[in-house]
C-alpha positions, 0 to 999 in steps of 0.5 A, a space after each residue: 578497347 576491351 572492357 578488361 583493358 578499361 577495367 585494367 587501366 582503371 586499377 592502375 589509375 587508382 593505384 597510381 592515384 593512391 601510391 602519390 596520395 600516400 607518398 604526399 602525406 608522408 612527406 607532409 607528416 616528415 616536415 611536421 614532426 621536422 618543424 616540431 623537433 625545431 621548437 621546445 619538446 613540452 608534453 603538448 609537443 610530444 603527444 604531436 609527435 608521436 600522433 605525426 610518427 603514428 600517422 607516418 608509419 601507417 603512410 609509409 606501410 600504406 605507400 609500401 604495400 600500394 607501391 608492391 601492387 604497382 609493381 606486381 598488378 600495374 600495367 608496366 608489369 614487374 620486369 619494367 620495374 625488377 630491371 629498372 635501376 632507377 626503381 632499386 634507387 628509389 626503393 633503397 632510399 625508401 627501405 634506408 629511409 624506414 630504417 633511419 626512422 626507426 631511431 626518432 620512434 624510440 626516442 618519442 616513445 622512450 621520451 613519452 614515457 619520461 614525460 608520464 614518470 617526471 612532468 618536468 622532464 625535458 629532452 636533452 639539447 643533444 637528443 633533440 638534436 640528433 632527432 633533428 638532423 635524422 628526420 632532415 636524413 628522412 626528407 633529404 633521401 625523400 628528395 633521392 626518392 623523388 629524382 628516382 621516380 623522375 629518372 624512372 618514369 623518363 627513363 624506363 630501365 635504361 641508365 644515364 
């Protein structure tokens, strides 16, 4: 083989590599911030929360821009990808997914800044709630994402 064609496959390893490095790390900080809206929300549970969400918005942009480098610099090429309908159902949860936290990120901030004007101050039971069942949307369009990628790599651009 030529040392270009060694050279190119490393860059596709790594980028492989780092895009499932950073798709488990997001998946870790979405059962994080699930397992911490599961108990009482005190100002200990809030800063945790909105550290995770941080952690979480960076792991997804990471994941994103390492995923967009795949398709457009990997070896499979864009059209592997651009033609695949596995691929469009695998970015249309992650793209639904992104969204969908955008609602937990405003309340944590929104409750982050309750907590600093009331010491006392607790979210309310619905909140809670409503947070929690939109991080279990999070994780159960994680597992769309993760049969996707498995129907894209079986699969090619062909369907079922």
């Amino acid at each position: 083989l030529q040392p270009r064609i060694h050279i190119a496959m490393l860059k596709d390893f790594l980028l492989a590599s780092f895009h499932h490095l950073f798709a488990f790390g997001l998946v870790a900080m979405i059962v994080t911030q699930s397992v911490l809206l599961s108990r009482n929300v005190d100002a200990a549970t809030l800063r945790r929360l909105s550290g995770v969400d941080r952690g979480l918005g960076m792991a997804a942009m990471l994941l994103l821009v390492v995923g967009l480098l795949r398709v457009f610099q990997g070896i499979k090429g864009a059209d592997f990808y651009l033609h695949n309908p596995w691929f469009h159902a695998k970015f249309g949860a992650f793209v639904l997914a992104a969204l969908i936290s955008i609602l937990p990120t405003i309340r944590f901030i929104r409750w982050r800044k309750a907590f600093k004007a009331d010491p006392g101050f607790v979210p309310p039971p619905a909140e809670l709630a409503a947070m929690r069942r939109f991080v279990r949307i999070e994780l159960a369009l994680i597992a769309v994402i993760l049969v996707a990628a498995a129907g894209m790599a079986r699969y090619g651009g062909l369907s079922l």
